[in-house]
Residue frames as qw, qx, qy, qz and C-alpha x, y, z in Angstrom:
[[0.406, 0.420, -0.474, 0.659, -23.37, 0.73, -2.09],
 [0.321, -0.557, 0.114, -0.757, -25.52, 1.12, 0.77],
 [0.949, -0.181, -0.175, -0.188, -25.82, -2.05, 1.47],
 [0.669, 0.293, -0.396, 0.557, -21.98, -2.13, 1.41],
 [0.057, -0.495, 0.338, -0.798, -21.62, 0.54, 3.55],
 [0.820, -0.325, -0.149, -0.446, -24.17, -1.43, 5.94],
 [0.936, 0.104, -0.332, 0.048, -21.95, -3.95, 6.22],
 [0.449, 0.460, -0.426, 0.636, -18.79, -2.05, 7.07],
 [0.356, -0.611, 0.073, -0.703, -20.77, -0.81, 9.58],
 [0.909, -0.270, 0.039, -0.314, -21.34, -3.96, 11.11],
 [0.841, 0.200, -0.315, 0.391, -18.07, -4.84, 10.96],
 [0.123, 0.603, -0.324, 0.719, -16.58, -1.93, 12.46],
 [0.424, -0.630, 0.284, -0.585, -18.84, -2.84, 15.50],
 [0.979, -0.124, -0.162, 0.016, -17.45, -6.37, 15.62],
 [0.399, -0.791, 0.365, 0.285, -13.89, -4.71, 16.03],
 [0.681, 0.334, 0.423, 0.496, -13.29, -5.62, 12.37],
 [0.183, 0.014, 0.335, 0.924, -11.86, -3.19, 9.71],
 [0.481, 0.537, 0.459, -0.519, -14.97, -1.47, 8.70],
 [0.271, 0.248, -0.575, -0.731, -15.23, -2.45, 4.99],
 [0.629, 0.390, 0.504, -0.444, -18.58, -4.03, 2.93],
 [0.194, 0.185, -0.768, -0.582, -19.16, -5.76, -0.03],
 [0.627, 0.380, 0.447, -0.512, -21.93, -6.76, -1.90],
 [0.169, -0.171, 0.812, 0.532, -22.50, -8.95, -4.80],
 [0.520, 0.382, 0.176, -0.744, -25.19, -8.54, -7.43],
 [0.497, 0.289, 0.783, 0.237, -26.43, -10.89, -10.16],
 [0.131, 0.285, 0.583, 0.750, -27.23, -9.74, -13.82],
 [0.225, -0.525, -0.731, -0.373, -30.98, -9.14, -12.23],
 [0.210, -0.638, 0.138, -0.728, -30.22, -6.37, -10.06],
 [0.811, -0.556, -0.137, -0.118, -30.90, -9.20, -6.92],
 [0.319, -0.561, 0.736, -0.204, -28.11, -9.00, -3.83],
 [0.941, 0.010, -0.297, -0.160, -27.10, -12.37, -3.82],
 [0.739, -0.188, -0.383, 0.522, -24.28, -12.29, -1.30],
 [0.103, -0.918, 0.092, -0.371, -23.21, -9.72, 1.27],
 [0.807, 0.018, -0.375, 0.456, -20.18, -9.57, 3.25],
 [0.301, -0.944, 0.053, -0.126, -18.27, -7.76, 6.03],
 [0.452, 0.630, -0.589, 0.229, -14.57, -8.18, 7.36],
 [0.757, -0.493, 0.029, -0.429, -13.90, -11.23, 9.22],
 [0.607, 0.537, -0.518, 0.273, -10.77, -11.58, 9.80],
 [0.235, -0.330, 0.675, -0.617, -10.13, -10.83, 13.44],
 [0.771, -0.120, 0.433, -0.451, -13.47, -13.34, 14.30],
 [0.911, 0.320, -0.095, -0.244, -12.68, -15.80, 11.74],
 [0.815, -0.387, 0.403, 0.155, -9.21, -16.15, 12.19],
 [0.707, 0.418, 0.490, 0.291, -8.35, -15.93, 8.75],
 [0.192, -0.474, 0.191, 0.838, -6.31, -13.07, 6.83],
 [0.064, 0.152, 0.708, 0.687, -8.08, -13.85, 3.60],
 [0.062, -0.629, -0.720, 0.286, -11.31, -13.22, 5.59],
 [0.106, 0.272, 0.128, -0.948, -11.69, -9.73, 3.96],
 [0.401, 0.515, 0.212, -0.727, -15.04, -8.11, 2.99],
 [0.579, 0.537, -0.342, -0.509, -14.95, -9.03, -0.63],
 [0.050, 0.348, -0.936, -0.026, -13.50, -12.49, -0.28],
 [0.282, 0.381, 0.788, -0.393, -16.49, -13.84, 1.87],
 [0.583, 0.444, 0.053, -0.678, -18.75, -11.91, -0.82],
 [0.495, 0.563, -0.596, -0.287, -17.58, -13.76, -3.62],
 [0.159, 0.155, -0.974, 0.050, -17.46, -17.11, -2.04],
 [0.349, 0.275, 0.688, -0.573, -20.63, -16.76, -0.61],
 [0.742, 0.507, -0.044, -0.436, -22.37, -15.92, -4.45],
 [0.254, 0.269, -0.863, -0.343, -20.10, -18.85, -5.91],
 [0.102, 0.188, 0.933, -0.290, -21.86, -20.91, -3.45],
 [0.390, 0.388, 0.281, -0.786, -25.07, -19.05, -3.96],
 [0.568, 0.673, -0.247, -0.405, -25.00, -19.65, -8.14],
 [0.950, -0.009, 0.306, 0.066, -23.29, -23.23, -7.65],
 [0.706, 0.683, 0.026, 0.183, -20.68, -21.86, -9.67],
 [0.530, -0.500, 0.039, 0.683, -16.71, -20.49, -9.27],
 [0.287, 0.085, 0.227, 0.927, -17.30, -17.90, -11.94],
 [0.105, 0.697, 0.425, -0.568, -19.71, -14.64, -11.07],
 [0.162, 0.079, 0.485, 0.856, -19.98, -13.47, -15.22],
 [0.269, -0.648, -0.613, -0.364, -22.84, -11.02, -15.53],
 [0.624, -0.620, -0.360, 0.310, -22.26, -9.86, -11.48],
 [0.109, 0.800, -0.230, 0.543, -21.72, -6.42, -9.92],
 [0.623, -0.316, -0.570, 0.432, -19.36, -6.24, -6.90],
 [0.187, 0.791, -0.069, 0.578, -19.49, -3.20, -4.50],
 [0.691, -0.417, -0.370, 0.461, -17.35, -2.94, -1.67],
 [0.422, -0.827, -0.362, 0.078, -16.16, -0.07, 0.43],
 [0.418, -0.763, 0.461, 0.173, -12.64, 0.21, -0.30],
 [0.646, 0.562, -0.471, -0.213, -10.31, -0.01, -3.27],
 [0.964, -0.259, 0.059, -0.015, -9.56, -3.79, -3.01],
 [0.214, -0.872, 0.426, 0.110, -6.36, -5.01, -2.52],
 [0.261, 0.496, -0.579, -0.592, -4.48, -7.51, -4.28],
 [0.232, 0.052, 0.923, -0.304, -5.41, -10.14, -2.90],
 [0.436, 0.538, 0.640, -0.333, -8.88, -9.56, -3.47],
 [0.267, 0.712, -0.307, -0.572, -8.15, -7.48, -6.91],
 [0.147, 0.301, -0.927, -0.166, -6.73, -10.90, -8.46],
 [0.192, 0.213, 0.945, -0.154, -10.14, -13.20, -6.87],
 [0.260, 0.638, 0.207, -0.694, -12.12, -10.55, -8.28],
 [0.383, 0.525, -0.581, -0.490, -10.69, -11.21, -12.02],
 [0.021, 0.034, -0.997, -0.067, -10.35, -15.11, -11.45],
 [0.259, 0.494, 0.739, -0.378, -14.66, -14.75, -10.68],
 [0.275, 0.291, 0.699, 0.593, -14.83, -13.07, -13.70],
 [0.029, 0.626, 0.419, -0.657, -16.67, -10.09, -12.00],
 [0.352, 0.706, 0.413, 0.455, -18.30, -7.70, -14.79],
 [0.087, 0.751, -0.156, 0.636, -17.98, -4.63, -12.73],
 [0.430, 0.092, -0.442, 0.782, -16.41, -3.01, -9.86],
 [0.040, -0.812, -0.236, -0.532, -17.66, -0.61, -7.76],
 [0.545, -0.425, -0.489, 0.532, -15.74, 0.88, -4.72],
 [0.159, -0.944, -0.249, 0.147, -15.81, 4.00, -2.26],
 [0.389, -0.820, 0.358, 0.218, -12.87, 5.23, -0.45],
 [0.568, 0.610, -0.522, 0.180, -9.06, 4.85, -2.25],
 [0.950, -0.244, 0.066, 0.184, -6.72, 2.96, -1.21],
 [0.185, 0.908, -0.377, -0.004, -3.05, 4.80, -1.38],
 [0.210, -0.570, 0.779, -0.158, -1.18, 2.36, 0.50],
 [0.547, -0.045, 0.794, -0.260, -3.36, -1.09, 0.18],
 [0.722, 0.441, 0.381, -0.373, -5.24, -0.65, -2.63],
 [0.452, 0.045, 0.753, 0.476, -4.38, -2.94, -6.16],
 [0.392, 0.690, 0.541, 0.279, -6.74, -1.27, -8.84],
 [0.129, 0.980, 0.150, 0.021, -6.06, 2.64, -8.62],
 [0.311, -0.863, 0.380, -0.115, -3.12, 2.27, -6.72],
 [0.684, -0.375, 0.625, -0.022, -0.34, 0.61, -5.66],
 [0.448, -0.035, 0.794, 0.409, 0.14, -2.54, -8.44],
 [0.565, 0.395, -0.160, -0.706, -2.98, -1.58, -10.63],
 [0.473, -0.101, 0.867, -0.119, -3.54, -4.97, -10.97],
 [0.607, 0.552, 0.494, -0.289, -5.98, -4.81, -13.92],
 [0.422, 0.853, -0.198, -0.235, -3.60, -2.95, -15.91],
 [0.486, -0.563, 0.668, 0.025, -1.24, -5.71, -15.72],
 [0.361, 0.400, -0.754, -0.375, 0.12, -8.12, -18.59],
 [0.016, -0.003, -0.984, 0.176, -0.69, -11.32, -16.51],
 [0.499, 0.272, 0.523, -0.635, -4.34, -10.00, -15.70],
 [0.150, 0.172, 0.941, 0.250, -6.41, -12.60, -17.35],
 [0.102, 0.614, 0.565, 0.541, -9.67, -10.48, -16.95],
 [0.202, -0.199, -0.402, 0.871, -10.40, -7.14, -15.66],
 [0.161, 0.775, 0.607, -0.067, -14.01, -5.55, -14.96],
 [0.142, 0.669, 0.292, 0.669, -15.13, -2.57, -15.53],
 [0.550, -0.395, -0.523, 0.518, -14.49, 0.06, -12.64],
 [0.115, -0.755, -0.039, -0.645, -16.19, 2.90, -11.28],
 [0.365, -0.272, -0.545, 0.704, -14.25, 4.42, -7.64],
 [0.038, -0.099, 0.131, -0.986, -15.27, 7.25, -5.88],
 [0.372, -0.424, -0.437, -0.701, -19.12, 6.15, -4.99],
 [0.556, -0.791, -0.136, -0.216, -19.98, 7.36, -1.75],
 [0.653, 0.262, -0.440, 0.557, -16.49, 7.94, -0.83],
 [0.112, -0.494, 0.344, -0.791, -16.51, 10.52, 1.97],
 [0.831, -0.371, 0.018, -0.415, -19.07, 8.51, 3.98],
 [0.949, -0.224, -0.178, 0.134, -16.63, 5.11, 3.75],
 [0.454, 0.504, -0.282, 0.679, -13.72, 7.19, 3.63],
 [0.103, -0.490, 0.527, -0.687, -14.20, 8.97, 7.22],
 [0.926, -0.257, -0.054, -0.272, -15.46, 5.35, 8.65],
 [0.891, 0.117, -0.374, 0.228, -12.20, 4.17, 8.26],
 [0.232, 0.473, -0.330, 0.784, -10.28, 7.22, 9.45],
 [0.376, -0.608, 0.320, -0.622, -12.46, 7.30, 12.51],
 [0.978, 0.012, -0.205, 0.033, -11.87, 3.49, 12.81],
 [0.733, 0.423, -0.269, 0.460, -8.27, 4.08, 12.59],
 [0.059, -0.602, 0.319, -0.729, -8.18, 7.22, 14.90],
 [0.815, -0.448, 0.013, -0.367, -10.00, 4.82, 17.71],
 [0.943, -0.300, 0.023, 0.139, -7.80, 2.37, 17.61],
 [0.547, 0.143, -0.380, 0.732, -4.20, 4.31, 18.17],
 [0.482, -0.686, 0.249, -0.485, -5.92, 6.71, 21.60]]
């Protein structure tokens, strides 16, 4: 998660959202890492977990990550809650809730859903306070 949290960082100072994600292979090795890059890319799908996950398909030649941990910063949303199941992700791991955005605790629960095809395994709440007052002082910057 630290690595995640890295990331956000580095986003935040690109004038992105500050969220991070990080994909892991079965063998404990990072194999992709991601920030939000939406605003520089152009791209709404450009979030933090999206780019992870395309970046290890590409990494592992493959469009399914089975075996792979993902941790990102921030309870995804559905978007990314739904590319997360199609990649066959084994586990989850995010900080900070999501009340308003997020698909897995919140909001649709997306995993708990009849249509979901597969859903990892999901542990929230690791290092929350840390990503949790990144965003809020993210947020609080950009309405002065």
């Amino acid at each position: 998660m630290q690595i995640a949290l890295q990331q956000a960082h580095a986003a935040k100072a690109r004038g992105e959202v500050p969220v991070g994600a990080v994909v892991v292979d079965k063998a404990g090795k990072i194999i992709a890492q991601a920030g939000n890059e939406t605003r520089e890319l152009n791209d709404p799908t450009a979030h933090a977990e999206m780019l992870a996950i395309r970046r290890a398909c590409k990494v592992l030649t493959t469009e399914r990550l089975v075996g792979c941990k993902l941790y990102v910063t921030l309870e995804p949303c559905n978007m990314c809650a739904a590319a997360i199941s199609f990649a066959r992700i084994d586990k989850l791991y995010y900080a900070a809730q999501d009340a308003k955005g997020g698909a897995v605790d919140n909001g649709t629960r997306f995993y708990h859903q009849t249509t979901c095809h597969h859903a990892p395994e999901v542990v929230g709440g690791l290092n929350e306070a840390e990503a949790s007052t990144l965003l809020t002082e993210f947020f609080a910057q950009k309405r002065k």
